[in-house]
matplotlib code that plots the C-alpha trace (Angstrom):
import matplotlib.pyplot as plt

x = [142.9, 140.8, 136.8, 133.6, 133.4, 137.0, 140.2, 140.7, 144.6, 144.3, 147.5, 146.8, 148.5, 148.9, 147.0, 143.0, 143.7, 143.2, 143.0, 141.8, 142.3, 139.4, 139.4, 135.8, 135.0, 132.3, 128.9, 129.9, 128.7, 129.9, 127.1, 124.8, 126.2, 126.5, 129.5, 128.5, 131.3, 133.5, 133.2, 134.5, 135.5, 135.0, 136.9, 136.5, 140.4, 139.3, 136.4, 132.9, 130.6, 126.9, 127.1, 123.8, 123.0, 121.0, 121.3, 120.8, 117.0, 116.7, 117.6, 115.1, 112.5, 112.1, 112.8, 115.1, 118.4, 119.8, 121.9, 124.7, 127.4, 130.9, 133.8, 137.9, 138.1, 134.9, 134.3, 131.3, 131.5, 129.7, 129.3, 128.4, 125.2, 124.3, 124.1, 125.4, 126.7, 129.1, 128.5, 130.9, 129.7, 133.1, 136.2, 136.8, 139.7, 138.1, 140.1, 138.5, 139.6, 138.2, 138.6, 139.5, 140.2, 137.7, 136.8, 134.7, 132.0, 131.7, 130.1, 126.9, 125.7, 122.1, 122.0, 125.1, 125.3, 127.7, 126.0, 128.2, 126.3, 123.5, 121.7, 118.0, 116.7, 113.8, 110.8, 111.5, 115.0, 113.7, 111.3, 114.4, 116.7, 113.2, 113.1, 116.8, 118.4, 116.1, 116.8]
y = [112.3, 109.7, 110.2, 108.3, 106.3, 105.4, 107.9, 110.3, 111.7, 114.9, 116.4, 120.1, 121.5, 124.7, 125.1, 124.0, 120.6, 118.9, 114.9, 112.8, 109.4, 108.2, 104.8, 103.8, 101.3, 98.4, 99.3, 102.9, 105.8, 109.1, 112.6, 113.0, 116.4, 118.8, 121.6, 124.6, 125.3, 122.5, 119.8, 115.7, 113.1, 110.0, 106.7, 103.7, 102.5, 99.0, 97.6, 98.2, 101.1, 102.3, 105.3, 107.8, 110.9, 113.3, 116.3, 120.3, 119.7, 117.4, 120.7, 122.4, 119.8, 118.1, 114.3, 111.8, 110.0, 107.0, 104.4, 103.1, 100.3, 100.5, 98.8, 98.7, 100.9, 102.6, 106.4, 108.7, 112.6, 114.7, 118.6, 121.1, 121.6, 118.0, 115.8, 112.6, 110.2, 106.9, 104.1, 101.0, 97.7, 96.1, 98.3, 100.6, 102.9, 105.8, 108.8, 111.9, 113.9, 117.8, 121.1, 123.3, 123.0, 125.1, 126.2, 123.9, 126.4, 125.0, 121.5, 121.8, 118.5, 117.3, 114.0, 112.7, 109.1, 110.7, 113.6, 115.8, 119.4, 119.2, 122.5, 122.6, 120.0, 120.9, 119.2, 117.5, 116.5, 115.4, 113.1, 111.8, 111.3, 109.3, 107.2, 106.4, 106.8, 105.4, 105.9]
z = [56.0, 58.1, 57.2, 58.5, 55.5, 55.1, 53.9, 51.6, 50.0, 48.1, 45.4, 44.7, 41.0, 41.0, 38.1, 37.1, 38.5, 41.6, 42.4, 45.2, 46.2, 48.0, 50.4, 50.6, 53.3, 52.0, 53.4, 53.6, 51.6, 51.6, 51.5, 49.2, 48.1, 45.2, 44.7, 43.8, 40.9, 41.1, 38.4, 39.1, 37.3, 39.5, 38.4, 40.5, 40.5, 42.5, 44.0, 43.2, 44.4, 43.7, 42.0, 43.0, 40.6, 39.2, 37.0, 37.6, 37.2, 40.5, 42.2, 40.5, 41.9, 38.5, 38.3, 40.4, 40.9, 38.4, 40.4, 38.4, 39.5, 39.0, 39.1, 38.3, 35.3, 35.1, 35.3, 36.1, 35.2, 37.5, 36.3, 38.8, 40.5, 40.0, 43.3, 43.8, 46.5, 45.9, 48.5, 48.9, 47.7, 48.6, 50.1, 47.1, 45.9, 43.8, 42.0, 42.1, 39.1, 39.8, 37.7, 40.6, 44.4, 46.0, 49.4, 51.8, 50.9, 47.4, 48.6, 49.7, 51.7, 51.1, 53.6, 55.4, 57.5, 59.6, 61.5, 59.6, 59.0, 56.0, 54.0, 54.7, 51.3, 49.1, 49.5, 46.2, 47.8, 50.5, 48.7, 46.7, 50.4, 51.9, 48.7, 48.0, 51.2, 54.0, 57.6]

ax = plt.figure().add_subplot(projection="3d")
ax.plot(x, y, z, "-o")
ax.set_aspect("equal")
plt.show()
């Protein structure tokens, strides 16, 4: 499936499992986004990224993101209700490793690159978007 920021292959189980493989392009960065239920491991499987996240508080208006770098064989566990983004500092190959495959309605999109629809932020969020992810 062809996205803005590169390509994304997904393998359903029929059971509490789902995995992506995730082509991101170098330079590009995917939403800043949360799901709702849905928790992720994130492994990056070549390449490097900049990992952006925050914990359950950031949506609660209460501190800010930690930025993180990783490459081939490092891994970032992102529980639900915590927002994050990945952006590509060289072309990437990440596997997303989720507990369930949930509806569309699950993610909830904070800032996107890609004029993609976005929730209405938080003024705390949109403190956080102005500081980390300048137009």
């Amino acid at each position: 499936l062809s996205k803005p920021w590169g390509d994304e292959t997904m393998w359903r189980s029929p059971g509490a499992v789902a995995v992506k493989t995730l082509t991101l392009n170098q330079g590009k960065r995917n939403s800043f986004k949360y799901n709702k239920l849905k928790d992720e491991l994130l492994i990056c499987a070549s390449g490097k990224i900049k990992a952006y996240f925050g914990d359950e508080d950031l949506l609660k208006g209460i501190g800010d993101l930690q930025v993180a770098n990783l490459e081939a064989g490092m891994a970032l566990a992102v529980q639900s209700n915590c927002p994050y983004r990945l952006e590509a500092i060289e072309d990437s190959v990440i596997l997303e490793v989720s507990t369930k495959q949930l509806t569309a309605n699950d993610i909830i999109r904070l800032h996107d690159d890609y004029d993609r629809e976005v929730s209405e932020p938080t003024q705390h969020i949109k403190k956080v978007i102005k500081k980390w992810f300048p137009i």
